[in-house]
Backbone as CSV, one residue per row, in Angstrom:
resi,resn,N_x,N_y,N_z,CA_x,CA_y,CA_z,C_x,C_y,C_z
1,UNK,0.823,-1.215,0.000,0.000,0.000,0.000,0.854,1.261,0.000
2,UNK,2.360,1.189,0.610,3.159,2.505,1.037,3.500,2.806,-0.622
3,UNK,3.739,2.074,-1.786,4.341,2.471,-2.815,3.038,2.760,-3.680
4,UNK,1.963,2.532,-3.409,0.587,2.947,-4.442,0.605,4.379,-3.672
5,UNK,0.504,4.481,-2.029,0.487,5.583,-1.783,1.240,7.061,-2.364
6,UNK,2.284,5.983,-2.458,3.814,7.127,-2.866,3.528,7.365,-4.325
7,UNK,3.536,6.733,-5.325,3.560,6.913,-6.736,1.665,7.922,-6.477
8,UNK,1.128,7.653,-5.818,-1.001,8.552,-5.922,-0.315,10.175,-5.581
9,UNK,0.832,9.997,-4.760,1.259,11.621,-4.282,2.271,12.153,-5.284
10,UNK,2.783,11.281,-6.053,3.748,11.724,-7.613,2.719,12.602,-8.399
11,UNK,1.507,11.858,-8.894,0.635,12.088,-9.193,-0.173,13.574,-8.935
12,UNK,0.324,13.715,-7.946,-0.490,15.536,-7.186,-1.627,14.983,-6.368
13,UNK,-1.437,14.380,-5.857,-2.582,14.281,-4.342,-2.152,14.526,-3.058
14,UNK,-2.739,14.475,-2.057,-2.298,14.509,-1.166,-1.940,13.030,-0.244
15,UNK,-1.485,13.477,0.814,-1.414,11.573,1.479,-2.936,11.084,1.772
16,UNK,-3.379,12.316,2.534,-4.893,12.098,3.093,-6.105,11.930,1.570
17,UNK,-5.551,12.285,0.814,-6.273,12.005,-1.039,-6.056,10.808,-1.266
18,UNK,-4.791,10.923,-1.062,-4.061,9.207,-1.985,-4.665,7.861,-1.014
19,UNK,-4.815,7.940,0.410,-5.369,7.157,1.279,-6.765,7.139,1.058
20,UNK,-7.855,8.198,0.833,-9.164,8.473,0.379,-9.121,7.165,-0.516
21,UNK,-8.585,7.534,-1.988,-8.416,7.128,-2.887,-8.263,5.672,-2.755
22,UNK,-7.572,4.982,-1.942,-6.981,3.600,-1.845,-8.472,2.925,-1.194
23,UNK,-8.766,3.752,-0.222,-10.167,2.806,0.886,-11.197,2.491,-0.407
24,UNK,-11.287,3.670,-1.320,-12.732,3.799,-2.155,-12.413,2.708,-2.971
25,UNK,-11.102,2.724,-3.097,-10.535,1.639,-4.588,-10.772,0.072,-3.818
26,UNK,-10.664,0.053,-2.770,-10.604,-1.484,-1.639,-11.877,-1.777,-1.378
27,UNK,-12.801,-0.619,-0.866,-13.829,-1.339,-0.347,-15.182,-0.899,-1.105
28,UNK,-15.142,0.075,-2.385,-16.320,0.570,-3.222,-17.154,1.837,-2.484
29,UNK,-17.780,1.811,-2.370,-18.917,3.018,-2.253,-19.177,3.204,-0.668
30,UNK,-18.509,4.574,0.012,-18.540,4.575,1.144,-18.734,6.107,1.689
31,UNK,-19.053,6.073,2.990,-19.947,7.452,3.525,-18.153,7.751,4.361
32,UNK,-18.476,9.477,4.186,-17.262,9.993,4.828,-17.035,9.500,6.293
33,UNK,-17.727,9.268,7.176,-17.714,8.600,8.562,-16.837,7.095,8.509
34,UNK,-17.082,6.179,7.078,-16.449,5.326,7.222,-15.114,5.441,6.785
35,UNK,-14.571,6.232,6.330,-13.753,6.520,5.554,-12.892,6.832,6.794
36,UNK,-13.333,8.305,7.422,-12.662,8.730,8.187,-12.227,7.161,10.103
37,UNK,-13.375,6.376,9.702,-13.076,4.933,10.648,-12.092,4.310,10.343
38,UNK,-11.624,4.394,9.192,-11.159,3.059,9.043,-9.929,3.620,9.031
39,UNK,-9.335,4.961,8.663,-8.460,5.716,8.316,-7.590,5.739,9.884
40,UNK,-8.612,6.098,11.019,-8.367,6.734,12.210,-7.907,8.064,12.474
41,UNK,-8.490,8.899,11.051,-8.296,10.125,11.306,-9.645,11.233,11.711
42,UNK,-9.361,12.119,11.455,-10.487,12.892,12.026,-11.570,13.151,10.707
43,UNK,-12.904,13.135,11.217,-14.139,13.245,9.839,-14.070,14.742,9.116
44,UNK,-13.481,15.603,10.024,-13.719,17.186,9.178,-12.465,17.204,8.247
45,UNK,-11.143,16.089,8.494,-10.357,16.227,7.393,-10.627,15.501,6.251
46,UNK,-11.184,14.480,6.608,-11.465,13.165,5.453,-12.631,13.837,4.717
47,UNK,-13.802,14.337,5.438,-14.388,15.395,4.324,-13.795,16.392,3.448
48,UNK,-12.852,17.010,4.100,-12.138,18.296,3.470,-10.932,17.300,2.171
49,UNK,-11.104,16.211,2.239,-9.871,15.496,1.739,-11.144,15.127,0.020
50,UNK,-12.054,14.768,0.626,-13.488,14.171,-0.298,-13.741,15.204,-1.322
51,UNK,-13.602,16.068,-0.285,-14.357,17.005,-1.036,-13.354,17.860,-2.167
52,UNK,-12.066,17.945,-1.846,-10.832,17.933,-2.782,-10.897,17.270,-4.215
53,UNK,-11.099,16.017,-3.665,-10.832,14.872,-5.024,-12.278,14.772,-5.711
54,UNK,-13.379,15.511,-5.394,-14.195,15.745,-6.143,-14.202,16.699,-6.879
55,UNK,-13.521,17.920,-6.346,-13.408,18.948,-7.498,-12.158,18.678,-8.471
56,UNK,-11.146,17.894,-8.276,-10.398,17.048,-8.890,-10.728,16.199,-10.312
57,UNK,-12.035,15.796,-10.024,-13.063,15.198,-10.886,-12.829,13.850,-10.926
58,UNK,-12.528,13.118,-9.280,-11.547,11.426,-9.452,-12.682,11.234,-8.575
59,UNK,-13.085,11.747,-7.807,-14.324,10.764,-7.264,-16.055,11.411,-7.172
60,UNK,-16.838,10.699,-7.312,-18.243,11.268,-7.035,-18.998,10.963,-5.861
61,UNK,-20.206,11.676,-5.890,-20.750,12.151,-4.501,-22.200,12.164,-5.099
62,UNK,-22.685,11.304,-4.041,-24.302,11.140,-4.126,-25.359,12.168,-3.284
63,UNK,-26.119,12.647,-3.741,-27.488,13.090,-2.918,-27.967,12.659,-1.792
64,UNK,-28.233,13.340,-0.922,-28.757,12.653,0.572,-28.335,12.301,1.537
65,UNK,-28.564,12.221,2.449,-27.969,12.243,3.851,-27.933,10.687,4.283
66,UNK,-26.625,9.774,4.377,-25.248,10.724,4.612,-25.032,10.823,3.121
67,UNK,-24.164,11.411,2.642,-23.325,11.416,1.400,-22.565,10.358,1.286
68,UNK,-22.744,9.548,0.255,-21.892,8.524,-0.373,-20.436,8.891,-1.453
69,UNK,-19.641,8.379,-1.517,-18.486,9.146,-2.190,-18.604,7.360,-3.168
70,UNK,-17.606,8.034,-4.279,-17.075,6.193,-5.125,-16.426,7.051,-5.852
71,UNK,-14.851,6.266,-6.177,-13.811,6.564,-6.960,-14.130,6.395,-8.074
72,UNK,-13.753,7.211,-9.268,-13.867,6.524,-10.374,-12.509,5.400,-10.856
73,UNK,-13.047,4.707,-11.788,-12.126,3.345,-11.889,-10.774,4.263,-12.204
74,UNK,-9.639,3.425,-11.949,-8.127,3.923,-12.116,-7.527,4.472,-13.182
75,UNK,-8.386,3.560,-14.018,-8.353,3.548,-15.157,-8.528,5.256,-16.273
76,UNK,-9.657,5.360,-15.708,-10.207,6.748,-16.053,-9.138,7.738,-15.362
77,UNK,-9.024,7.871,-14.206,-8.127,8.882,-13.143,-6.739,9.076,-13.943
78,UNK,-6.380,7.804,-14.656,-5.198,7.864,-15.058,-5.527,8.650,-16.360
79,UNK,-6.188,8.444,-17.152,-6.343,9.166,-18.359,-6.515,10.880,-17.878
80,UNK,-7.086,11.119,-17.184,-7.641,12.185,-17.267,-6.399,13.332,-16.288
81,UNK,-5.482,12.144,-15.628,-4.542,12.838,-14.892,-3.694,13.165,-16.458
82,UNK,-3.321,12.029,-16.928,-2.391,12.243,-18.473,-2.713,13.306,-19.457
83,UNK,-4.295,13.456,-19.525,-4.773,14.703,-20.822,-4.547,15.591,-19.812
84,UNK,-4.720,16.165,-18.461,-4.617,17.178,-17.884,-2.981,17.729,-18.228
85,UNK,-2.257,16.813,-17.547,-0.444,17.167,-17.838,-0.885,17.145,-18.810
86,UNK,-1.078,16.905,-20.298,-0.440,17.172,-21.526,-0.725,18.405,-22.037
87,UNK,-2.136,18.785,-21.154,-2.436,20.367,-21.738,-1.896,20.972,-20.745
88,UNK,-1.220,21.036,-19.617,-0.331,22.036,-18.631,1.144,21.937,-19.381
89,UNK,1.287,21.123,-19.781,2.425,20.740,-20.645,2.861,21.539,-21.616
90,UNK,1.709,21.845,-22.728,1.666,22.861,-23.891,1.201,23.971,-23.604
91,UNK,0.367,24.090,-22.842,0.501,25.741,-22.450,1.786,26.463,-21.678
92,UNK,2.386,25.804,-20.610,3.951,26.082,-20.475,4.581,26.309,-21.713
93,UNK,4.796,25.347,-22.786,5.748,25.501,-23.642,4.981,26.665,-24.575
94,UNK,4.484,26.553,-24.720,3.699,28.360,-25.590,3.839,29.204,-24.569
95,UNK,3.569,29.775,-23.149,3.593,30.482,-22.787,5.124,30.810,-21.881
96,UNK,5.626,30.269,-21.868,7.206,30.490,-20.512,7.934,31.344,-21.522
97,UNK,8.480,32.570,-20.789,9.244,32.994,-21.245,10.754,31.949,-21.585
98,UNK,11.143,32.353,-22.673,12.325,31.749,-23.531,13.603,32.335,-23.370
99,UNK,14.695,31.819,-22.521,15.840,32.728,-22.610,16.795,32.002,-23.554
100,UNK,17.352,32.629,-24.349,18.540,32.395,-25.851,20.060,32.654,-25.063
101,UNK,19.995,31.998,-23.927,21.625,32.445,-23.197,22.414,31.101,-22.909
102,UNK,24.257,31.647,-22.727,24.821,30.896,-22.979,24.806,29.992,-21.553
103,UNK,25.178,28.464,-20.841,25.649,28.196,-19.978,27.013,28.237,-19.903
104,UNK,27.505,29.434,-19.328,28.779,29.515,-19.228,29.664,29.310,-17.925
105,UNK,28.074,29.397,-17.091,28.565,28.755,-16.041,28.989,27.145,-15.777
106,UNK,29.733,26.774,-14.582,29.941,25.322,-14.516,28.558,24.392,-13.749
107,UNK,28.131,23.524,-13.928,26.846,23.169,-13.704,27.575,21.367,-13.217
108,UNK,26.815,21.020,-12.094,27.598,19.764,-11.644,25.888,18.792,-11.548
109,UNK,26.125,17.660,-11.780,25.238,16.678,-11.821,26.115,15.306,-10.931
110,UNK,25.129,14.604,-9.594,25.936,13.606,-9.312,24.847,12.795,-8.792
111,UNK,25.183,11.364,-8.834,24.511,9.963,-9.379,24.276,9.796,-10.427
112,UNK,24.326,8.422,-10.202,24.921,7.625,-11.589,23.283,7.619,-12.675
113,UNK,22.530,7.711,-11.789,21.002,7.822,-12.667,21.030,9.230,-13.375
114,UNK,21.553,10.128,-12.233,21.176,11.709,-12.834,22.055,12.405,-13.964
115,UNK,23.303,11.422,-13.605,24.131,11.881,-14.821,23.739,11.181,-15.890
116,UNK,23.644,9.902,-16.470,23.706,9.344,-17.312,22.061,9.679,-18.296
117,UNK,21.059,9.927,-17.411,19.947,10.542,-17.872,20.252,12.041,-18.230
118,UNK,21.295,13.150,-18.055,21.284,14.542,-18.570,22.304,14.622,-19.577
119,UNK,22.996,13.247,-19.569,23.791,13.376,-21.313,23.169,12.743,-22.143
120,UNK,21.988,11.599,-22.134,20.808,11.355,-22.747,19.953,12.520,-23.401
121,UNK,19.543,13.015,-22.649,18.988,14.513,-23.249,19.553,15.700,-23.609
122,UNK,20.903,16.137,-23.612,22.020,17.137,-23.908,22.301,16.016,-25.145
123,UNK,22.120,14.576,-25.615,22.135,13.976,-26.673,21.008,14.149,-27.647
124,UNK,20.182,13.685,-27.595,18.897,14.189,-27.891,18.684,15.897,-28.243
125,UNK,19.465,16.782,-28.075,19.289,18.293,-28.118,20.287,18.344,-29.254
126,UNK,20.925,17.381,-30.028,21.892,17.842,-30.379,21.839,18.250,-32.137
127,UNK,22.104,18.824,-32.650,21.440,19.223,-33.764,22.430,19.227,-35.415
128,UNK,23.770,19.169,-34.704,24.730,18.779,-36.226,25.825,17.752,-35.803
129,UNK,26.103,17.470,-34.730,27.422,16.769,-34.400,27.580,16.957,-32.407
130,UNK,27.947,15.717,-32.617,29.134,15.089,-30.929,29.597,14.343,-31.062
131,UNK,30.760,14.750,-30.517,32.304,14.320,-30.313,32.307,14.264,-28.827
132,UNK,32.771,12.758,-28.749,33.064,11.860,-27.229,34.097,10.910,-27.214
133,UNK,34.411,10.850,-26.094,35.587,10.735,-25.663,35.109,9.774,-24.424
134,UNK,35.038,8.260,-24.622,33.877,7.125,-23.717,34.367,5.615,-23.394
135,UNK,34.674,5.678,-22.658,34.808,3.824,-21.831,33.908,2.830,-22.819
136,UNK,34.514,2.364,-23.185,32.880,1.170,-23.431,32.105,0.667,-22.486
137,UNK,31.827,1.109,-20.932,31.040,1.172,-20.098,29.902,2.352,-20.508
138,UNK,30.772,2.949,-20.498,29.721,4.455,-20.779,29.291,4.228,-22.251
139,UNK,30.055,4.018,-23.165,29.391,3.857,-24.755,27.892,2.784,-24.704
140,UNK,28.292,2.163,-24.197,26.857,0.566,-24.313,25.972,1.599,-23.313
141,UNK,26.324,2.062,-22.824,24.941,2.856,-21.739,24.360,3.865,-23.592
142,UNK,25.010,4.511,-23.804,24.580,5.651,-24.945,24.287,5.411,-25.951
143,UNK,24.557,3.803,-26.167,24.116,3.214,-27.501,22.919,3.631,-28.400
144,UNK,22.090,3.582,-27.261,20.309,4.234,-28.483,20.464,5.489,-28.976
145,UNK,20.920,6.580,-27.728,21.084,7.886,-27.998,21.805,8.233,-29.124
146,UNK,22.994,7.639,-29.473,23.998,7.986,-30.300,23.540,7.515,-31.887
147,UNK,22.811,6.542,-31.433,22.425,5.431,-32.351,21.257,6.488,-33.123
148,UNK,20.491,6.870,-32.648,18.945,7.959,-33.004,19.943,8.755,-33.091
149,UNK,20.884,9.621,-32.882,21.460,10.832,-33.229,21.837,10.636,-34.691
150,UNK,22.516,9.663,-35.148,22.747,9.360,-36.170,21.982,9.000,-37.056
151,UNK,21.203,8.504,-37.104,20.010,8.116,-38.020,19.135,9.517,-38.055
152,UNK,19.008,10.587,-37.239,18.806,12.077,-37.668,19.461,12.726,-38.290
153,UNK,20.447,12.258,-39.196,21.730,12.966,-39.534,22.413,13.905,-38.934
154,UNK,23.055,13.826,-37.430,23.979,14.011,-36.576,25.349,13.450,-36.608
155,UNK,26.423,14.110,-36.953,27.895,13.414,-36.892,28.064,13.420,-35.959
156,UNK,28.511,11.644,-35.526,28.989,11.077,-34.616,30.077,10.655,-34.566
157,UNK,31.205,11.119,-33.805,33.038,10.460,-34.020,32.907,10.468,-32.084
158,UNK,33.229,9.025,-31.842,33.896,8.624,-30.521,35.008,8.194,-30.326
159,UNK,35.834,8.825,-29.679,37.035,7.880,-29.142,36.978,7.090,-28.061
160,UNK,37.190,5.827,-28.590,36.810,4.600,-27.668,37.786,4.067,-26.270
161,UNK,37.578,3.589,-25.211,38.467,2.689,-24.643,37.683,1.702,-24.102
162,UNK,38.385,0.537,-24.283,38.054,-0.676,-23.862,37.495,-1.345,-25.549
163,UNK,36.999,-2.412,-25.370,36.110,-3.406,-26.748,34.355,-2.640,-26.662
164,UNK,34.570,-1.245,-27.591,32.960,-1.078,-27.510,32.761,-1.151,-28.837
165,UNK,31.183,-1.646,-29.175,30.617,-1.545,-30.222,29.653,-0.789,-30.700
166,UNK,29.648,0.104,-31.512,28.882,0.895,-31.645,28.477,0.965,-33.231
167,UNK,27.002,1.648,-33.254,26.297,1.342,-34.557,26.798,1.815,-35.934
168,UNK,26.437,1.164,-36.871,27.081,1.491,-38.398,26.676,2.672,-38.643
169,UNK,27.881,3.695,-38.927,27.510,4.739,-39.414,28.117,6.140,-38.386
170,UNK,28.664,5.496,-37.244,29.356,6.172,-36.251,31.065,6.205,-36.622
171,UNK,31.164,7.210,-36.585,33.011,7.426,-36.547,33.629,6.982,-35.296
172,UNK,34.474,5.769,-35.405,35.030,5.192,-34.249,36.430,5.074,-34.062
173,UNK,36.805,5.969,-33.313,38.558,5.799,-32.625,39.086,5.478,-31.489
174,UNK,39.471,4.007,-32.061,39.842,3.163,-30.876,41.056,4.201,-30.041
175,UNK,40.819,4.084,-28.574,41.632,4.784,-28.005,43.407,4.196,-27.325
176,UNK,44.166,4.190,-26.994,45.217,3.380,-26.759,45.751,3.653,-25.221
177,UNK,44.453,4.176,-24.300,44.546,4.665,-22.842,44.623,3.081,-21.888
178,UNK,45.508,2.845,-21.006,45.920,1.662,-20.648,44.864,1.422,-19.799
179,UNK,44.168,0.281,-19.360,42.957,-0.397,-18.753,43.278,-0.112,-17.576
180,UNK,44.669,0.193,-17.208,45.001,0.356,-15.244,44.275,1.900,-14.699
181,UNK,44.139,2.669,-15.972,43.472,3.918,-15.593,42.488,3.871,-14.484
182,UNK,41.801,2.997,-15.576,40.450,2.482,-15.256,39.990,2.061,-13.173
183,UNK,41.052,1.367,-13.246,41.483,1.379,-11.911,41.601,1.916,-10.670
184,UNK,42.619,3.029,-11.313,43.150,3.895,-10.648,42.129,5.320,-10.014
185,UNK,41.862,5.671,-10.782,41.001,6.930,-11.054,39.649,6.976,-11.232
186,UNK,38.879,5.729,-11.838,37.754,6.027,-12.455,37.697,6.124,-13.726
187,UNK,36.536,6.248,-14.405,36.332,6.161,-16.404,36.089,7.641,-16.130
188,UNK,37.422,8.083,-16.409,36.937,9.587,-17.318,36.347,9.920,-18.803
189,UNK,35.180,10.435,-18.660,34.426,10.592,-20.181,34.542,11.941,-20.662
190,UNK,34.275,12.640,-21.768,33.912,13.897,-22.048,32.929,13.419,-23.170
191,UNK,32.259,15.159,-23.140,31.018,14.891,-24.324,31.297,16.369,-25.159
192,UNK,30.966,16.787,-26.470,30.956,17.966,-26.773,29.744,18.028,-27.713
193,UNK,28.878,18.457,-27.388,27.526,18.655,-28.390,27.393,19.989,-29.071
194,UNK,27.106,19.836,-30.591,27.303,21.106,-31.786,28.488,22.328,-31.284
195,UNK,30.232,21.707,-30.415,30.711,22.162,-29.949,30.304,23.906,-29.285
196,UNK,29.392,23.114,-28.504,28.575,24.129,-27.681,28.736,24.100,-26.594
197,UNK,28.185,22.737,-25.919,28.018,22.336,-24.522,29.005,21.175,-24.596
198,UNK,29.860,21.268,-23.351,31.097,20.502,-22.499,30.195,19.663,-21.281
199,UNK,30.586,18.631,-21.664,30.123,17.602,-20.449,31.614,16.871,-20.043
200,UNK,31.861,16.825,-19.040,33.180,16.042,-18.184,32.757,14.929,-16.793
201,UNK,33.016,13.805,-17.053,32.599,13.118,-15.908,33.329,11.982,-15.364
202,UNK,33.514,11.713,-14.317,33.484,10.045,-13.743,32.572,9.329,-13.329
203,UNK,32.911,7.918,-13.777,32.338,6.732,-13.204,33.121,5.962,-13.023
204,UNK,32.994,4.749,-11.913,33.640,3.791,-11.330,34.554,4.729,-10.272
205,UNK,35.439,3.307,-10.125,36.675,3.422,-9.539,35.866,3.714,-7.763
206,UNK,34.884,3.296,-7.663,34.547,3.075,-5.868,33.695,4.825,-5.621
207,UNK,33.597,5.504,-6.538,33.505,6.928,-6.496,32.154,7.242,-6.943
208,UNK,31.415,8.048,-6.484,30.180,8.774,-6.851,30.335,9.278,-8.117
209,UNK,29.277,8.654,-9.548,29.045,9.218,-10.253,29.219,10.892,-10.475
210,UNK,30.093,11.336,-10.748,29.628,12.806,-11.016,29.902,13.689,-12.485
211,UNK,29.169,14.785,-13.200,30.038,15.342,-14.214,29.590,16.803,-14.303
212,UNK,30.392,17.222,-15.117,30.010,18.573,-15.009,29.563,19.306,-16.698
213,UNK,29.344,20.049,-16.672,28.151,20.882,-17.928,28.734,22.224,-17.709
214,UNK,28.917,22.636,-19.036,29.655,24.273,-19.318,29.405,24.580,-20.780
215,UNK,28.837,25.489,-21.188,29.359,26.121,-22.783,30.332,27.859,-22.485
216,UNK,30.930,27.170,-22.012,31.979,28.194,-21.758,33.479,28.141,-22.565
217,UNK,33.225,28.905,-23.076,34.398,28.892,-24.648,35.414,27.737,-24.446
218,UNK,36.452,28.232,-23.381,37.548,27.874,-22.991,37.411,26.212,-22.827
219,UNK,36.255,26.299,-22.077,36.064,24.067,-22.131,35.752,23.951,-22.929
220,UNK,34.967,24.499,-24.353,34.316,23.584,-25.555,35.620,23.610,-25.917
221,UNK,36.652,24.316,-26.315,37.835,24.686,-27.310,38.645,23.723,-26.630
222,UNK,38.804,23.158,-25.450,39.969,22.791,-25.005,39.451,21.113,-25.342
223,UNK,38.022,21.221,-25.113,37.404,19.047,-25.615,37.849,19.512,-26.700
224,UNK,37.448,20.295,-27.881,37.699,20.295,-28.763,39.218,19.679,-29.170
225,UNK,39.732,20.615,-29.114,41.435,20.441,-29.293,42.051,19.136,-28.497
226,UNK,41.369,18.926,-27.637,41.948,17.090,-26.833,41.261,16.164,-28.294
227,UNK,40.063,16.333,-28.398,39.496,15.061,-29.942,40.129,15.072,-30.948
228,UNK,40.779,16.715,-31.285,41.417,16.409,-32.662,42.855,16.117,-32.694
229,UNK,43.096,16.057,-31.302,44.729,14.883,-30.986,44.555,13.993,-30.987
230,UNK,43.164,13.318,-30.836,42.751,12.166,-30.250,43.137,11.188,-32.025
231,UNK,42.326,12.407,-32.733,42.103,11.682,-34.035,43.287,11.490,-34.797
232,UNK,44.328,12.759,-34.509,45.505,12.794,-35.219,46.232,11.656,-34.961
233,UNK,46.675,11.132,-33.431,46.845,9.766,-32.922,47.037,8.826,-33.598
234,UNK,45.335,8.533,-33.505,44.545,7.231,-33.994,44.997,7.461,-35.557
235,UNK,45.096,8.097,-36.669,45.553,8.016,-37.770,46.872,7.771,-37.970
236,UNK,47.794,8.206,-37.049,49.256,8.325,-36.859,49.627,6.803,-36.797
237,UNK,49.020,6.197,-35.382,49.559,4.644,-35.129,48.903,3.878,-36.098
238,UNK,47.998,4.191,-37.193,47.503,3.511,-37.595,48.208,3.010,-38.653
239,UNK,48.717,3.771,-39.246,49.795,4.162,-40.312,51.214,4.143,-39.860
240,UNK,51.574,4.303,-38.609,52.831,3.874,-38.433,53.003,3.627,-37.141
241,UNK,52.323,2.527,-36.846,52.174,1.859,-35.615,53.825,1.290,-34.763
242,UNK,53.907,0.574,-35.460,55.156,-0.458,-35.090,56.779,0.790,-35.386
243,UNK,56.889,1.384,-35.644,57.922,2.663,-35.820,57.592,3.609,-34.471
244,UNK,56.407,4.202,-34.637,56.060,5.137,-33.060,56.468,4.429,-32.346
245,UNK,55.985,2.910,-31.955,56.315,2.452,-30.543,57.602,1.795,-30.402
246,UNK,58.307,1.644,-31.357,59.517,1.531,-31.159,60.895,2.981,-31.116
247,UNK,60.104,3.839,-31.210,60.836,4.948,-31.176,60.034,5.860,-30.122
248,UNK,59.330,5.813,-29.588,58.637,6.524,-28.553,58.009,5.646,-27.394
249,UNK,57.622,4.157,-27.572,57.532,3.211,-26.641,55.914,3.379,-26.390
250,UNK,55.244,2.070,-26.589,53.368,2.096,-26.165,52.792,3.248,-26.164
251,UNK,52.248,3.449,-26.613,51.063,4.853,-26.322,52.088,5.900,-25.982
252,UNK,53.226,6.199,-26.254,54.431,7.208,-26.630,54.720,7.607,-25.186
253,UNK,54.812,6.103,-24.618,55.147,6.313,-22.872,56.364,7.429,-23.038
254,UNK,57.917,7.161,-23.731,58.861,7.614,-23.319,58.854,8.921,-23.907
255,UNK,57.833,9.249,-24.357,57.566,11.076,-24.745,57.236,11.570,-23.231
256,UNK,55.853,11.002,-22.561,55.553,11.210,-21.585,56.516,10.897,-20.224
257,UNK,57.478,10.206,-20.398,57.999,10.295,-19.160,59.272,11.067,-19.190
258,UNK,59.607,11.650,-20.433,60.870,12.276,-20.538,60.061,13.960,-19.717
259,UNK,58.904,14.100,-20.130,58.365,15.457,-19.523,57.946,15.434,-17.973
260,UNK,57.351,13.948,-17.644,56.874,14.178,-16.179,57.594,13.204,-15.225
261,UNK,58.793,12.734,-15.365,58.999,12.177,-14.141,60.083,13.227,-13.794
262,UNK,60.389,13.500,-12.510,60.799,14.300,-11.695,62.279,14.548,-12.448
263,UNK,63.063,13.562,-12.943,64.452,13.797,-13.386,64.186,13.212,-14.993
264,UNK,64.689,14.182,-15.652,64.238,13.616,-17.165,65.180,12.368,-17.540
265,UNK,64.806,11.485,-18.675,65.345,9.907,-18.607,66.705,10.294,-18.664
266,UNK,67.161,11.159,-19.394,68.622,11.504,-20.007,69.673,11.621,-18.598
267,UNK,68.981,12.319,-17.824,70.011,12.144,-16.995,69.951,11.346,-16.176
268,UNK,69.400,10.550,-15.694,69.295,8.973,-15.044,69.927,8.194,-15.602
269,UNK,70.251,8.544,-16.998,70.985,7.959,-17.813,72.355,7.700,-17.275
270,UNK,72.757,8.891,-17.493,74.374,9.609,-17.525,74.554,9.140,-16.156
271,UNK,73.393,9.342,-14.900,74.007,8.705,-13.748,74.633,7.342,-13.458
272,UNK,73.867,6.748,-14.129,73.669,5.116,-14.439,75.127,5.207,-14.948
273,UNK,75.845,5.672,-15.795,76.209,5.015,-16.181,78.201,5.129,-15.107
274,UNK,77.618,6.731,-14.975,79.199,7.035,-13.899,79.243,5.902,-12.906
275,UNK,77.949,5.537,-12.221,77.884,4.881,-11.024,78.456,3.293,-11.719
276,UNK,78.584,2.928,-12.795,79.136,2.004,-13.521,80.972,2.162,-13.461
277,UNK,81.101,3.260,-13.540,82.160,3.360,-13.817,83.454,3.324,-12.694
278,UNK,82.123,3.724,-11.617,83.032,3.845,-10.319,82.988,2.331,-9.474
């Protein structure tokens, strides 16, 4: 009864409505006295509750003393709750004022439901092209989205990590980011829609879903400019795979470690080799 209750108050009722509602639906055609018995609440609220869901137009009320109340079937309530939203629905969208402004602010979304449902619809909004940057955790979640983006004629180019599959007709660049990431940190994703709107997020790694939302120059330009390294890459090893990694080492480790480990290789080198000598 607690989850019919809960989903009758989603709905726009009240608890003391949604409980109305449940007795009339259980036991058929009943006088406010019984209502308010069986409830164990007081009769001037269970009237005031009756008399609600009649101007509501979900339950009716008979002539004569006492007054009889009866729900109408669920069936109906539900329709008539659905045509109601659909015309509050379209009169909002004709009448709300419309603002044409940028999000330039940073905008944060966290759980794994709330994120993955607002790049669904920032997908769905998208009107010439997105460019992503996706785990094949996260890709198989976006599959339909990306999938309907494309079949609207939307350009789609992802750079992949991990074994994802994605639908014919999508631009796909396998990525060469090592699986320990994954591990370490979490699946970092990015999204860039009609390089407008910047989406940045994690998942996994033991950590709360979270990502963030910006059309703020500086983040579209900077996803931007990370995808079209991404792509230059992926064309590069593709074409001269076995030469890069023998002259720069896997995924051009010894580029990257000549810049970030604390003493560049060269001279670890030269140490190595005095300490040989002595």
């Amino acid at each position: 009864m607690d989850e019919v209750l809960q989903h009758l108050k989603h709905l726009g009722f009240t608890e003391l409505e949604a409980k109305c509602l449940h007795v009339l639906a259980e036991c058929g055609t009943q006088t406010g006295y019984e209502i308010a018995k069986r409830l164990g609440v007081s009769r001037s609220n269970v009237y005031s509750a009756l008399q609600k869901l009649a101007e509501k137009g979900v339950v009716l009320t008979s002539h004569g003393e006492p007054t009889h109340y009866q729900s109408l079937p669920i069936e109906e309530i539900g329709d008539k709750i659905e045509s109601d939203l659909q015309a509050s629905i379209r009169y909002v969208k004709s009448h709300m004022p419309k603002q044409d402004t940028e999000r330039t602010e940073y905008f944060s979304v966290e759980g794994d439901a709330k994120v993955i449902e607002r790049i669904r619809n920032e997908l769905k909004k998208a009107r010439e092209e997105a460019l992503g940057d996706l785990w094949s955790e996260e890709a198989e979640l976006l599959k339909a989205e990306l999938r309907h983006a494309q079949e609207q004629g939307i350009r789609i180019l992802v750079s992949t990590v991990g074994e994802a599959v994605l639908p014919d007709g999508i631009h796909q660049f396998p990525h060469g980011r090592e699986e320990a990431w994954q591990e370490r940190n979490g699946r970092k994703f990015t999204l860039l829609v009609d390089r407008k709107l910047a989406i940045i997020g994690t998942r996994g790694g033991g950590e709360p879903t979270k990502a963030m939302l910006t059309e703020h120059p500086a983040m579209v330009e900077l996803l931007l400019n990370n995808f079209f390294h991404d792509i230059v890459l992926h064309e590069l090893h593709r074409d001269m795979g076995a030469k890069l990694d023998e002259k720069y080492g896997k995924n051009f480790k010894k580029v990257i470690q000549k810049y970030t480990e604390s003493r560049p290789m060269e001279e670890k080198s030269t140490e190595g080799k005095r300490r040989k000598k002595k």
